[in-house]
C-alpha positions as CSV (number, residue, x, y, z in Angstrom):
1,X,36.5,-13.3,-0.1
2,X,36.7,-11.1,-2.8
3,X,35.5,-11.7,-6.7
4,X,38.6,-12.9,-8.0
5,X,38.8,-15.4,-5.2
6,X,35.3,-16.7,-5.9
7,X,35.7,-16.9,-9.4
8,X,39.1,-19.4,-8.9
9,X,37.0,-21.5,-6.2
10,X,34.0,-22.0,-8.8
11,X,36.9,-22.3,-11.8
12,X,34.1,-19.6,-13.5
13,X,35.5,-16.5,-14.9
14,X,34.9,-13.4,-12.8
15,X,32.5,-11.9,-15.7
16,X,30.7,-14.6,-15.8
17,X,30.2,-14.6,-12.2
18,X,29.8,-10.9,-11.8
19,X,26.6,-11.6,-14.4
20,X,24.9,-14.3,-12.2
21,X,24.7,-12.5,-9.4
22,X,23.2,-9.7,-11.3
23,X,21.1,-11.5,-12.9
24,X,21.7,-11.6,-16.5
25,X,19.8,-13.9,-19.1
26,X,22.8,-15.3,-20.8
27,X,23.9,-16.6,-17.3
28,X,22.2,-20.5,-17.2
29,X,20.2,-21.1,-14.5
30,X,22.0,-23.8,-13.6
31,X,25.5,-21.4,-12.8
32,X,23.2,-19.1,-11.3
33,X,22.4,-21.5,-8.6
34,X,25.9,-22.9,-8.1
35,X,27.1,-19.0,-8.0
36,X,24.4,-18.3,-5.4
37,X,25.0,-21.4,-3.2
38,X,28.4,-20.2,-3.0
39,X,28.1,-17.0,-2.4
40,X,25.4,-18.3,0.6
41,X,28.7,-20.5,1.9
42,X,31.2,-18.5,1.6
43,X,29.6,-15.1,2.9
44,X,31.0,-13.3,-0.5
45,X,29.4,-9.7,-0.5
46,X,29.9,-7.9,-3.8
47,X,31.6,-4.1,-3.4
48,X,29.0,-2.0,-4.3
49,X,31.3,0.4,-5.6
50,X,33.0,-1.8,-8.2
51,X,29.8,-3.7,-9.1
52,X,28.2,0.0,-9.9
53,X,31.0,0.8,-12.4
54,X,30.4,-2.9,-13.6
55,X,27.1,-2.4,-14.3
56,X,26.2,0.7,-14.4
57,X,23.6,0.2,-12.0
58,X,23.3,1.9,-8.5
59,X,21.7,-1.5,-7.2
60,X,18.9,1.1,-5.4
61,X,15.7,1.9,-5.3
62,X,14.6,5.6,-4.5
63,X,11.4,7.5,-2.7
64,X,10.9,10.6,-1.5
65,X,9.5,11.1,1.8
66,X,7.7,13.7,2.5
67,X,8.3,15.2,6.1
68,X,7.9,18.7,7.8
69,X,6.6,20.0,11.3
70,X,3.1,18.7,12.3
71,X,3.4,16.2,9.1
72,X,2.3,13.5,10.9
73,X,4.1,9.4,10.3
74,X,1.4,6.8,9.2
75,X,1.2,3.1,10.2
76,X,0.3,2.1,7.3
77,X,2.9,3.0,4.8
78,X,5.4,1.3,7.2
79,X,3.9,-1.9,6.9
80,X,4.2,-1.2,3.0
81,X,8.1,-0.3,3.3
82,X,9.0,-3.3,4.9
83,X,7.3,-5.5,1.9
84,X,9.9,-3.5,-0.4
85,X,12.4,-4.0,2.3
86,X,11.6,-7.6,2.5
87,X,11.8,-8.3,-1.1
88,X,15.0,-5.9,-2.2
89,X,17.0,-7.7,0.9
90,X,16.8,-11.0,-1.4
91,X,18.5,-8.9,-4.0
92,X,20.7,-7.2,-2.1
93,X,19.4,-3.5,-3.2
94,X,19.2,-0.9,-0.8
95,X,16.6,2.3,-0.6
96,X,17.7,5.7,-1.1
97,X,14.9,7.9,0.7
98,X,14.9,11.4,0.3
99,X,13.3,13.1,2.8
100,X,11.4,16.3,1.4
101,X,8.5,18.7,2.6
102,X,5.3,17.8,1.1
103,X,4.9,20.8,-1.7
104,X,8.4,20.1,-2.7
105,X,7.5,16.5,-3.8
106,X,7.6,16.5,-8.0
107,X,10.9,19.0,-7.8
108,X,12.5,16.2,-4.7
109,X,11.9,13.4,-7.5
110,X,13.3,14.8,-9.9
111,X,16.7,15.6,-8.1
112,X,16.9,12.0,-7.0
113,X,16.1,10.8,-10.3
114,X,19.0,12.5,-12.0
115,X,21.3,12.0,-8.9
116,X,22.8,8.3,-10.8
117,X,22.0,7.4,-7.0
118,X,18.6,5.0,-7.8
119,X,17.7,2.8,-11.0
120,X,13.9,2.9,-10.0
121,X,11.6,4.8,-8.5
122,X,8.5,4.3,-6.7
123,X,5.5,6.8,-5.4
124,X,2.8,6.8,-2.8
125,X,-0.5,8.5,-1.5
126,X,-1.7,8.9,-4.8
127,X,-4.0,11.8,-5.3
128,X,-6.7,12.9,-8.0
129,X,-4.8,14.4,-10.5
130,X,-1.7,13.4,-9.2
131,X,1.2,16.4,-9.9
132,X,3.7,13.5,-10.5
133,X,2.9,11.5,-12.9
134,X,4.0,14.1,-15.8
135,X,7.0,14.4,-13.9
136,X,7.6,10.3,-13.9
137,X,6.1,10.1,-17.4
138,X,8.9,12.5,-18.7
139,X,11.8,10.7,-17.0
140,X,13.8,7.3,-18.6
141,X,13.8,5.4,-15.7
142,X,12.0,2.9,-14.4
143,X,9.0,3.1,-11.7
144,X,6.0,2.0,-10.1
145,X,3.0,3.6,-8.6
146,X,1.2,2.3,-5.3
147,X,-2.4,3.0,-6.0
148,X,-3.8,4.9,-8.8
149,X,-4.6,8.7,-10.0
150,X,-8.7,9.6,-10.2
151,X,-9.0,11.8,-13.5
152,X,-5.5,11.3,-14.5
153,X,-4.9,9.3,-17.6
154,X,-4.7,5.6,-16.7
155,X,-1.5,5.5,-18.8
156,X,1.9,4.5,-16.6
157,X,2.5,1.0,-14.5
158,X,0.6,0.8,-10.9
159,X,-0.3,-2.1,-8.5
160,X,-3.6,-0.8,-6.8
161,X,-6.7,-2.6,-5.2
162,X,-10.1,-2.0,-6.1
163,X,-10.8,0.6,-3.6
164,X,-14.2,0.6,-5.0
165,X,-15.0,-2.6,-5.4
166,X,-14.0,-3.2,-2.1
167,X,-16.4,-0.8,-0.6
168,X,-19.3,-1.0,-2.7
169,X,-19.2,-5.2,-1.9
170,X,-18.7,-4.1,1.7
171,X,-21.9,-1.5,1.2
172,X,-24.1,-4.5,0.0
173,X,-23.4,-6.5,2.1
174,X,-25.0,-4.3,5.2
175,X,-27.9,-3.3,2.4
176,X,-29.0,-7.1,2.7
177,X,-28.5,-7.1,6.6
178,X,-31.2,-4.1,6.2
179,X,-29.4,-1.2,7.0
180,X,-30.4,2.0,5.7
181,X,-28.6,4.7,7.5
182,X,-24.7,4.7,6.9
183,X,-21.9,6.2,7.7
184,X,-18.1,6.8,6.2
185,X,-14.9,6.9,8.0
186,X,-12.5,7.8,5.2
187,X,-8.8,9.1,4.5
188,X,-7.6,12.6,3.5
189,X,-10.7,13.3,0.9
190,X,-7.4,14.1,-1.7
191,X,-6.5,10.9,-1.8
192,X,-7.0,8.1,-4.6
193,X,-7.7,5.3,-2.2
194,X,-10.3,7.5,-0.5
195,X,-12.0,8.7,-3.1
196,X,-12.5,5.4,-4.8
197,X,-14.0,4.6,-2.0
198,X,-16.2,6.8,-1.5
199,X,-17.8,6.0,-4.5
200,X,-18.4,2.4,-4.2
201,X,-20.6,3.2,-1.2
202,X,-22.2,5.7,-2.8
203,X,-22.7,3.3,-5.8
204,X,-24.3,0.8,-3.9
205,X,-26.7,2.8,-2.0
206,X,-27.7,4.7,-5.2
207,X,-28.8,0.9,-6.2
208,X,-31.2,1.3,-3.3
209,X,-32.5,4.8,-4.0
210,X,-30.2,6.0,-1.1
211,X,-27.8,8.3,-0.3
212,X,-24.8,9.2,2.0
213,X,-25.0,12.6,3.6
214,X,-22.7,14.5,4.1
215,X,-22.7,14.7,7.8
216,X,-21.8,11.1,7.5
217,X,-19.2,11.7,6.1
218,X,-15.5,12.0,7.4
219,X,-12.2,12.6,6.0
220,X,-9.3,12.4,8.5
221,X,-5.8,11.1,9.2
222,X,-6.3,7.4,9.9
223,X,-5.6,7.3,13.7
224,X,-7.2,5.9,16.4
225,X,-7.9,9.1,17.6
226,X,-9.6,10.4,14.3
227,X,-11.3,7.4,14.5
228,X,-13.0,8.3,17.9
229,X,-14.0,11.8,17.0
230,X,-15.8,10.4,14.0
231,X,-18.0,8.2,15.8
232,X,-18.7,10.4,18.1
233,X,-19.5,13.0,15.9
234,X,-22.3,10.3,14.4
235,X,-23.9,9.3,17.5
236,X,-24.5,12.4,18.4
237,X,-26.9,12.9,14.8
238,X,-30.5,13.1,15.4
239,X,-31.0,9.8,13.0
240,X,-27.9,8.0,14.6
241,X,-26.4,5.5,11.3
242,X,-26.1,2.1,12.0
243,X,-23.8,1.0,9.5
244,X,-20.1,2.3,9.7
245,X,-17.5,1.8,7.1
246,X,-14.3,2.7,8.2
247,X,-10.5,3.1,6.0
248,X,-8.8,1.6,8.1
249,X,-8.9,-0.9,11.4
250,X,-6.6,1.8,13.2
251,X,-9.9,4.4,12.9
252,X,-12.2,1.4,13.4
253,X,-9.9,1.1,16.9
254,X,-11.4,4.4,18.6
255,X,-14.4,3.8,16.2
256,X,-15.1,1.2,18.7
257,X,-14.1,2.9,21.9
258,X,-16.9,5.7,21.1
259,X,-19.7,2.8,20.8
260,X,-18.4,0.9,23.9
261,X,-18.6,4.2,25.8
262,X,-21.9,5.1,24.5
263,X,-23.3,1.7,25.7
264,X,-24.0,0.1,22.4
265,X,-23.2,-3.1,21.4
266,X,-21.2,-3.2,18.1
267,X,-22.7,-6.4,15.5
268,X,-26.2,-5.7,17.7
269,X,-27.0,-1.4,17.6
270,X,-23.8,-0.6,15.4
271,X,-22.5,-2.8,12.6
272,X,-18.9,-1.7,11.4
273,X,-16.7,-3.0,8.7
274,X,-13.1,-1.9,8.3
275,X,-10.5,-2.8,5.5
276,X,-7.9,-4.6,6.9
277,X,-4.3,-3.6,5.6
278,X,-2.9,-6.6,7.5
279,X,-1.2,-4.5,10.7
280,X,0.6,-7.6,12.4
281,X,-0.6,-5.2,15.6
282,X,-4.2,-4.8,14.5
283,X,-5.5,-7.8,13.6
284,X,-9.2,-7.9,13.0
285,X,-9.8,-11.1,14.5
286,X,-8.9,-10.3,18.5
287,X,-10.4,-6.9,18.8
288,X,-13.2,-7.9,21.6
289,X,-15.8,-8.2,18.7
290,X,-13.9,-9.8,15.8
291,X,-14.2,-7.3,13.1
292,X,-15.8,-8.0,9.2
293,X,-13.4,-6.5,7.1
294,X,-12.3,-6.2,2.9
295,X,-8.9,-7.4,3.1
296,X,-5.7,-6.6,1.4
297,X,-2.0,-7.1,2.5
298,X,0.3,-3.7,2.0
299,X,2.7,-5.8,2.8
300,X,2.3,-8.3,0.1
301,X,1.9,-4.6,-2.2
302,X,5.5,-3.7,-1.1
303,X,6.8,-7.3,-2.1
304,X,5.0,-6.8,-5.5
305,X,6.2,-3.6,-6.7
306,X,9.9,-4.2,-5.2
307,X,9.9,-7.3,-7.8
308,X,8.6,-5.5,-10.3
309,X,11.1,-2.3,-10.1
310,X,14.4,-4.9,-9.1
311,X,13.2,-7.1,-12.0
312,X,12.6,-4.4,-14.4
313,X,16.3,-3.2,-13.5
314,X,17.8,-6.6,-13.9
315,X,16.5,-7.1,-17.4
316,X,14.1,-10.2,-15.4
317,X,10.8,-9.6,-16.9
318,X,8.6,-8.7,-18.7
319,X,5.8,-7.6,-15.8
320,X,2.3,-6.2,-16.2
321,X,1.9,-3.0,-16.6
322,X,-0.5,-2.5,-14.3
323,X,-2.3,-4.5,-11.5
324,X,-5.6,-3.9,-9.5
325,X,-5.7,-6.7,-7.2
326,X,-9.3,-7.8,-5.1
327,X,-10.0,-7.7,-1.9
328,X,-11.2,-10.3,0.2
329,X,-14.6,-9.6,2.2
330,X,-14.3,-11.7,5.6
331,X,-17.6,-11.7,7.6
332,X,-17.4,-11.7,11.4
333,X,-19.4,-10.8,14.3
334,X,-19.2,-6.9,14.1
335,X,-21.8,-7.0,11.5
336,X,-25.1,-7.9,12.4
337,X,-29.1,-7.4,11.2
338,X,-30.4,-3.7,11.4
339,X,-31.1,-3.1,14.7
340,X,-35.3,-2.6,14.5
341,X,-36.5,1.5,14.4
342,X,-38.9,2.6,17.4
């Protein structure tokens, strides 16, 4: 069925069809629904190629994706993408990735931007001082950041969660079990999450006159097998920490396996908290000692910012600027008392 044939069938003109299903104001809301119930029953698909000249609007959303030998995939941001996939599906707008090497990122953004290929973009793996932003700041197009910029003006739309917050609640809430010797698990030290989190810990200790060293400290990949290493690595100290926070439940994974191997008992010798990203194949709750974690879906993140940039393009909103969502601190048994010093 084509548009002309739809039109005749709803006795709508084609314009005013063409306008519901791209969501224009003027278009009631109840034609909208008639036009979309029809377009459910009929199987109608609109030619993306006509609709574009229509419009003027590429009916995409664009990111660049940076890739190059030993650049190594991450879990995590493919639970995010499939949020935006999730959400831009129910608007029928596809992705245009660009995949480009990782110091090429700001020059790879622009190209897309100009290409007439996208009508939003949206960027990752924010960093302090993030190169991009000026870049994004300069352009006319729409787009939304996933996490924030430490040192950077706070001056262009974002959805983040309070990193910090997060991991200074997390921080206190091994202080009152009586911990005093911690330990970090973080992400790449450049990055905005990390950072931010970083400093909640060290917030919270500083409450308590203490400090985080820094050979408990690590910045890594978050991988199972980074994850390992790290603990390892803090076992082996000569006053062994026995409070871990860790980035991510994937490090937390061979976080574990290094405490199970050295014959501790995690919640009991070692008590680890983990922020939870929801990773449908990680979940917190059925590793053999259900883990406390700060939670926060990515998932959910990648719905969000898909409606924001779709909306934005489609004349739907207005939307926030900016949005730092909280997480949600879920006690379980990984967590326990300070074990007592001999």
């Amino acid at each position: 069925m084509n548009l002309k044939q739809l039109s005749e069938m709803l006795g709508l003109s084609q314009t005013t069809v063409s306008r519901a299903l791209n969501g224009y104001p003027e278009v009631n809301e109840a034609t909208r629904e008639r036009v979309l119930q029809a377009v459910k029953e009929t199987g109608y698909r609109p030619n993306k190629a006509a609709q574009r000249l229509a419009t003027g609007k590429a009916g995409s959303i664009g990111l660049v994706m940076p890739t190059a030998p030993g650049h190594q995939s991450d879990v995590h941001f493919g639970e995010f993408l499939a949020g935006l996939g999730e959400e831009a599906v129910r608007h029928d707008f596809h992705f245009v990735i660009m995949p480009a090497d990782p110091d090429d990122e700001v020059a790879a953004l622009r190209r897309l931007a100009i290409s007439g290929n996208v009508d939003a973009l949206f960027v990752a793996y924010m960093r302090g001082h993030d190169p991009r932003l000026p870049m994004l700041k300069s352009l006319s197009m729409p787009y939304v950041v996933h996490g924030r910029s430490f040192g950077s003006e706070p001056d262009y739309p974002y959805l983040d969660i309070d990193n910090e917050g997060a991991f200074y609640d997390a921080t206190r809430l091994l202080l009152q079990l009586g911990h005093t010797r911690f330990a970090l698990m973080n992400g790449p030290m450049h990055l905005d999450f990390a950072i931010r989190r970083k400093n909640g810990v060290i917030s919270a200790l500083a409450e308590r006159g203490l400090a985080l060293h820094e050979d408990c400290i690590s910045h890594a990949l978050m991988t199972d097998e980074q994850g390992l290493l790290a603990m390892e690595h803090f076992l082996q100290l000569p006053a062994r920490p026995t409070a871990i926070l860790c980035a991510s439940t994937v490090l937390a994974l061979g976080a574990i396996r290094a405490v199970n191997q050295a014959g501790l008992r995690l919640g009991e010798d070692i008590s680890l908290i983990a922020h939870d990203d929801v990773l449908p194949l990680l979940k917190p709750e059925n590793f053999s000692v259900p883990l406390t974690t700060t939670r926060s879906s990515l998932r959910a993140a990648g719905v969000r910012i898909a409606q924001r940039l779709i909306g934005t393009v489609k004349q739907a909103g207005p939307f926030p600027e900016q949005e730092l969502w909280k997480t949600e601190l879920i006690v379980r048994a990984s967590t326990g008392p300070a074990p007592q010093q001999l």
